[in-house]
N, C-alpha and C positions, 0 to 999 in steps of 0.2 A: 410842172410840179406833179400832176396824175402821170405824164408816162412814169415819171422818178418812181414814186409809192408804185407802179406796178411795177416797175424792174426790181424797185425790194420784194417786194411780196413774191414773186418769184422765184427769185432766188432764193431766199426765206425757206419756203414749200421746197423746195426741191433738194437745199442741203438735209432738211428734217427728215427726207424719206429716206434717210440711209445713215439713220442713229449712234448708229456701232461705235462711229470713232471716235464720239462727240462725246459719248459715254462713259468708254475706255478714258480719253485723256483728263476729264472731272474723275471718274474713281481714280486714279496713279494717284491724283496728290492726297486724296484724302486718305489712301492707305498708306503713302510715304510719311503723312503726319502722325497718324496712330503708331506705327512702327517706333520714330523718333520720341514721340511721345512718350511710349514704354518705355524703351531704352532708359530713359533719360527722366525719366520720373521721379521726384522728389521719394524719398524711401520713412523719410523721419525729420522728426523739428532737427535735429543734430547730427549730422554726419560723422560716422566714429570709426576711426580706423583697427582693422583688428590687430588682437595682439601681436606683438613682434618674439619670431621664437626665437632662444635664449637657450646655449647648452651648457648646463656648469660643471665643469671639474673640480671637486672638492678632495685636493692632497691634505690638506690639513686638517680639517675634522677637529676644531679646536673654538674656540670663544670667539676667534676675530671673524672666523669664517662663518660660524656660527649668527654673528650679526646682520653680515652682508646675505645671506639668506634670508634671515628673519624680515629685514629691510625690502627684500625683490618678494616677497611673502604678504607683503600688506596689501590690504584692500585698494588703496589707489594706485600702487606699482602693476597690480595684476591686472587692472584695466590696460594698463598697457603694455605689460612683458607676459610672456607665458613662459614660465622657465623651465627646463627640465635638467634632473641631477641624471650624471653617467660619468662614463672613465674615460679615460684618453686616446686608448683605440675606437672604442663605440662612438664617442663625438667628433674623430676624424672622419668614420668613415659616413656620417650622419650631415660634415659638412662637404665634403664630397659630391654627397645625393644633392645638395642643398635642399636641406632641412630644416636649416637655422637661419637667420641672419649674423649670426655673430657667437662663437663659443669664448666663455671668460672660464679661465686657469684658473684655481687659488690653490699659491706654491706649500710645498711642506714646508711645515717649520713656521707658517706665516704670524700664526699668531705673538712665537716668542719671538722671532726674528722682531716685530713692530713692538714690545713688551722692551726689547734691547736697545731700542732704537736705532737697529740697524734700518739701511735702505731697502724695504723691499717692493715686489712687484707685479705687481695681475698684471696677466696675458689674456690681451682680447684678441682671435681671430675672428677677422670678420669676411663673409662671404663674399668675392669678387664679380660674381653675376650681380649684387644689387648694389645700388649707388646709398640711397639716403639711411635705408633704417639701419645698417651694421655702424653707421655713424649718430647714431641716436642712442646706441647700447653703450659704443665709446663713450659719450659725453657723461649718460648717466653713472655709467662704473667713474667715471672720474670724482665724479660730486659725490659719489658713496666713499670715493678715498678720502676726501677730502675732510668729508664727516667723521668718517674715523680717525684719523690725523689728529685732528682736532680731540677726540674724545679720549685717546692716550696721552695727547700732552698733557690735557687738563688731569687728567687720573694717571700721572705716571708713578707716582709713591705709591699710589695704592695698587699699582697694575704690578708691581715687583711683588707683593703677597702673592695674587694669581699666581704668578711664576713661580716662587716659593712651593704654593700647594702641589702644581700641578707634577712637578720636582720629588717630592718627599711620600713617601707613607702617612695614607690618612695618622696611623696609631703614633707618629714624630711630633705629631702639629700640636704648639701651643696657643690656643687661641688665645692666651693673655694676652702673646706678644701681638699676637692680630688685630687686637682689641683696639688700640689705636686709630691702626690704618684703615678699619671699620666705619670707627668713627667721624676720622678726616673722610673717608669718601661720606657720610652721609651730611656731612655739613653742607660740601659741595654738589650734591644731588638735590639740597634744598632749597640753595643760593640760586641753582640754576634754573630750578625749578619759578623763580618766578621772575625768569625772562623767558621760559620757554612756553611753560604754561599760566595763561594764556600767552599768545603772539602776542609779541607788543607792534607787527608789520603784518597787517591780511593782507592777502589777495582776492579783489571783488570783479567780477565778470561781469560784465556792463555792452550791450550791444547795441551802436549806434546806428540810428535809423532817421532817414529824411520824415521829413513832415508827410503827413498822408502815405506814408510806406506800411506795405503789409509785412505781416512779422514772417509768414511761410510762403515760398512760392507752392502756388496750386496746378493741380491737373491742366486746369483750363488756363493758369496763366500761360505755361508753358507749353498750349497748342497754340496761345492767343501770338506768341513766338514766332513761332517753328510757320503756322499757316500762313501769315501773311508772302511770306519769300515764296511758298509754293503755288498761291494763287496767281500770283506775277509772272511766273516763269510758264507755267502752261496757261495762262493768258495768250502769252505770245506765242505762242507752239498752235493754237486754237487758231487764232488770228492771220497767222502765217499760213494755215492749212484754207482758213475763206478767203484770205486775199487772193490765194492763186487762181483765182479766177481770170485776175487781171490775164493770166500768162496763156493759160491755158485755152481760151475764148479764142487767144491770137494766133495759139498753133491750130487748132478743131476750124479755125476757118467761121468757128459761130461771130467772132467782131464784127468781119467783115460784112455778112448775112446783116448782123445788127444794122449797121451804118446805110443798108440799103431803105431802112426804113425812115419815116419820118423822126426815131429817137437821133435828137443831135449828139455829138461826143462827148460833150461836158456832161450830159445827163448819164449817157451810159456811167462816167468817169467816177462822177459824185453816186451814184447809184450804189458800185461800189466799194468807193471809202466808208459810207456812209453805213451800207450793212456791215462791213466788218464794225465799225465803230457801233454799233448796235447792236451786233452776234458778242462780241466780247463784255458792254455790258450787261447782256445776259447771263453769260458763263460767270463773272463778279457777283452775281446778284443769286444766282443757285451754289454758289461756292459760299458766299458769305452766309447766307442761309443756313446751307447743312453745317457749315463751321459751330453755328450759333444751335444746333439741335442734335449734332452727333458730337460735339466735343466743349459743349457750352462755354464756348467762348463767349465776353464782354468785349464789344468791339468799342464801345464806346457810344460816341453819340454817330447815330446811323446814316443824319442828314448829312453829316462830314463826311463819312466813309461813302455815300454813294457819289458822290463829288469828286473825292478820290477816283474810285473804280470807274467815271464818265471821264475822268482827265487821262488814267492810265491806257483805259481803251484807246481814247479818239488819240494819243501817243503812239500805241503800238497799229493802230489802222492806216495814222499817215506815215509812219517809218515806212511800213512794209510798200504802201504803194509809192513812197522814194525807191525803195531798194530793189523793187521790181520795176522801176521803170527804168533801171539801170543795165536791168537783166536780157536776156535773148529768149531764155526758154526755162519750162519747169527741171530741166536737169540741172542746170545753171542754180536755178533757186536751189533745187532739192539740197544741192552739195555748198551753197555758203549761207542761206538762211540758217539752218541747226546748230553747224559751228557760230555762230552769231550769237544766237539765244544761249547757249550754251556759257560761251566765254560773259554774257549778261548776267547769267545766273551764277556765277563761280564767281564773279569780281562784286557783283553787286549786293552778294549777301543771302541767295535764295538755297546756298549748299553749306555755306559758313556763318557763325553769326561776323559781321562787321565787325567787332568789338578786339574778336580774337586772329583777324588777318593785320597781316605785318602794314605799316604806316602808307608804306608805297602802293601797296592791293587795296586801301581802302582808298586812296585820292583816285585809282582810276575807276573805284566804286560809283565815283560822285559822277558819271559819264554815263552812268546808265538808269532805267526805269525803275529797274529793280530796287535799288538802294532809294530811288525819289520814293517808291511806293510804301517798301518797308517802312522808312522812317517818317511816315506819313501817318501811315497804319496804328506806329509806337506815341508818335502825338497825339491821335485821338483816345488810344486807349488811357494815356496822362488827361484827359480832359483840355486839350487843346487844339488850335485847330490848325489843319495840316497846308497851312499859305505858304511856306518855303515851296514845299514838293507839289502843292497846284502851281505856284508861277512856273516852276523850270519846267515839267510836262506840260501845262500849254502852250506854253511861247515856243519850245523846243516842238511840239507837234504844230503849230501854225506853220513853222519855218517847212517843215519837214512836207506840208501838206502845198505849201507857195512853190517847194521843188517839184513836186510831183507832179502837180496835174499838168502845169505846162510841156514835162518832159511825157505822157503818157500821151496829151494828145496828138505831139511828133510821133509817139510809137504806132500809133491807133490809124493812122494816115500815111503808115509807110506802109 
């Protein structure tokens, strides 16, 4: 047991005297989370899309046109249309540039043509570079037909005066004879008037929320996200760079030196599983740290999460010395360890959230540390505690550790 503690403490001291790399690979993640972080930063309680531009050609210049302006003109349309008036070459060549989402026509004649009850008809051009909003202008010009349709049938006796005035010389007009149709429309302005005003149907905005859910995601929720995948992933990158010891002792010719001494194999063996499983959770434990001081994360309950970071280590300590006792040499490693880690972190959720990879990239998620760790990390910060993702990393690192040492000390003795 004291040679054990002095082959760690050695090697301990001796990776420490050459910082730089151990340094480098803790700052990546912490500035890859900040970055994401930005990016990706909640901006306001309500995410609002800007307005959509809207080119109108108005040929007619008359009452009916008149309304559908007045209509794209109100306070709640202008949150979401921006519309601008022009003529038919200037809004060609404006959809052209893509300018617009969509240019609406309104034909000459429209207002008596709809006064006649003839069939007429707005031309929506909508811009072909974009998919959703030129179909968002379509639907709403439709409901504005719709509305007027409706607003001529109900007023069509009195919509024939209009036509009449628009027709005739003010100094012709008898307003006796108008006096009627005056009156009919204002009966009907009144009638209508108390199904319109008030609504007898609101519409009430209501946002459902689980129990104990917060109503805004926060800065820190959304590093408390993003950090966990990234402490995983250069965890292993970390751990992969101490285990090569294993390798590299056996090419330098130091194993063999070793073996001359009274240290037996097994102690060398355990010596170094045993510091990587210790080097790693160290890196867990200054990573969770600054997570908790430079991006105020809530990790939750700590006793959990160091539980976690001792099961992910002593995981990723007995994999490596599996996959190097498989191996010949550090070039060997250099060139399938990274791809390894690598395809860990892109299935497992340390480059994507899980949530948003297709059905099949998340089952072979469940194969890796990454995804055990992450959703380890997401139960404790729920206030629960993370025994799914401790059983499969320890039993899975037991197995991985029952493969290795047998197969290390055939290597150690060839």
């Amino acid at each position: 047991m004291r040679r054990l503690l002095l082959l760690l403490l050695t090697d301990t001291r001796r990776h420490l005297k050459s910082p730089l790399a151990l340094m480098i690979y803790i700052a990546i993640p912490l500035f890859l989370t900040g970055i994401i972080g930005l990016v990706f930063a909640p901006r306001s309680e309500e995410s609002q899309l800007p307005p959509i531009n809207i080119l109108l050609v108005d040929n007619d210049k008359f009452l009916a046109s008149r309304f559908l302006m007045g209509a794209m003109d109100s306070d709640p349309v202008k949150k979401m249309f921006r519309v601008t008036l022009t003529d038919g070459n200037d809004g060609e060549r404006k959809m052209k540039n893509g300018k617009a989402s969509a240019m609406v026509i309104i034909p000459k004649g429209f207002t008596v043509d709809i006064i006649d009850g003839k069939d007429v008809s707005l031309t929506v051009i909508k811009n072909p570079s974009e998919q959703f909003l030129p179909n968002i202008v379509e639907e709403f010009m439709k409901t504005l037909s719709v509305m007027l349709s409706g607003a001529v049938q109900a007023f069509h006796e009195e919509a024939q005066g209009i036509r009449f005035i628009s027709e005739n010389p003010l100094e012709t007009l008898s307003w006796k004879d108008l006096g009627p149709q005056l009156e009919s429309a204002q009966k009907k302005f009144i009638a209508a008037g108390k199904y319109l005003s008030p609504l007898f149907i609101r519409l009430e905005k209501e946002k459902a929320e689980a129990k104990g859910a917060k109503v805004q995601l926060t800065m820190s929720d959304l590093f408390g996200i993003i950090f966990p995948g990234m402490i995983i992933m250069f965890l292993l990158f970390i751990v992969n760079n101490r285990m090569g010891d294993l390798l590299s002792e056996r090419e330098d010719g130091k194993l063999r030196r070793l073996l001359t001494t009274p240290i037996a194999t097994w102690e060398l063996i355990f010596a170094r599983i045993l510091g990587g499983w210790i080097w790693g959770m160290g890196i867990v434990l200054i990573m969770v740290t600054t997570g908790s001081l430079l991006f105020r994360i809530h990790w939750g309950s700590i006793p959990s999460l160091l539980l976690l970071g001792l099961a992910a280590s002593f995981w990723t300590a007995s994999f490596f010395a599996f996959l190097f006792s498989l191996l010949k040499n550090r070039n060997q490693a250099g060139a399938i360890s990274s791809p390894i880690i690598l395809v860990f972190s892109v299935f497992g959720g340390s480059m994507l959230p899980p949530a948003s990879m297709p059905k099949a990239f998340q089952t072979i998620g469940f194969l890796t540390p990454n995804r055990w760790f992450i959703d380890g990390a997401s139960r404790i910060r729920d206030g629960l505690f993370p025994l799914p993702s401790l059983m499969v990393l320890i039993l899975s690192g037991l197995l991985f550790l029952a493969l290795a040492v047998p197969a290390l000390k055939r290597r150690s003795l060839v």
